[in-house]
C-alpha positions in Angstrom: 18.4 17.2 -7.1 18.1 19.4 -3.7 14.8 21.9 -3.8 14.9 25.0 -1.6 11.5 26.0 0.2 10.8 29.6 1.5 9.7 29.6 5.5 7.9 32.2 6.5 6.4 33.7 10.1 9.7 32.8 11.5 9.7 34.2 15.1 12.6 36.9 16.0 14.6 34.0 18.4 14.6 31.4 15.3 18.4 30.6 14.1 19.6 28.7 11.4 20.2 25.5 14.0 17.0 25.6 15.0 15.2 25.9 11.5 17.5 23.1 10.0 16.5 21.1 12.6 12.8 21.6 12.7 12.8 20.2 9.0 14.9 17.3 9.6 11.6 15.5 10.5 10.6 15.2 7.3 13.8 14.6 5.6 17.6 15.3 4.7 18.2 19.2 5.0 20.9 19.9 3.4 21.2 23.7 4.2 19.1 26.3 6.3 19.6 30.2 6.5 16.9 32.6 8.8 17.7 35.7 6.5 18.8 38.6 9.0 18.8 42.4 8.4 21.9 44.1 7.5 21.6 47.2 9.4 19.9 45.9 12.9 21.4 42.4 12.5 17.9 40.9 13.7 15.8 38.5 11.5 13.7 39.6 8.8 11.7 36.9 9.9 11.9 34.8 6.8 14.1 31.9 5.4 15.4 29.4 3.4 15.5 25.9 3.4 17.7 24.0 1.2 16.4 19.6 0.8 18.2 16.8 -0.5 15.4 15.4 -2.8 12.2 16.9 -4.4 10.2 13.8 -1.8 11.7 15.5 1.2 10.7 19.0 0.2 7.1 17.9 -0.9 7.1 16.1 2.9 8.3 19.1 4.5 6.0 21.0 2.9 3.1 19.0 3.7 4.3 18.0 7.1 5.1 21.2 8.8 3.3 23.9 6.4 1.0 25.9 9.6 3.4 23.8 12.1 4.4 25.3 15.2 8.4 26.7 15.8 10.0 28.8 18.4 5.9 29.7 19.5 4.8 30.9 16.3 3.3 29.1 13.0 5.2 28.4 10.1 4.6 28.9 6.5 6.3 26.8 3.8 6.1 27.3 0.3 8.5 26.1 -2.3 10.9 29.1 -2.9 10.3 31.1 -6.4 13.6 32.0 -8.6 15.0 35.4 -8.1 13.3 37.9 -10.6 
């Protein structure tokens, strides 16, 4: 069962490429969205990043959580349910 992890401190330059494959370090990604402003069309500088198995998301969490991407450290948390 795939987990999806919030990532946070993104910088403005950071894609969906780029965040995908940043986390493929620690395991299978199987999806990764920078989520982008509807009115400027620049990043909110937040995403979400979809793993293959709960041992990849607990690695990417623990592997890159205060990592370095694009020049700017990186917070990752495992994403809460829409209220």
């Amino acid at each position: 069962m795939s987990k999806r992890l919030f990532v946070g401190s993104l910088a403005w330059g950071t894609t969906d490429a780029t965040l995908k494959k940043h986390f493929e370090a620690a395991g299978a990604v199987e999806s990764a969205a920078v989520i982008m402003d509807k009115m400027s069309g620049r990043s909110k500088g937040f995403g979400f990043v979809e793993m293959a198995s709960d041992a990849d998301a607990d690695s990417a969490i623990s592997k890159l959580n205060g990592s370095e991407l694009d020049g700017r450290k990186i917070v990752v948390s495992e994403a809460r349910p829409k209220a």
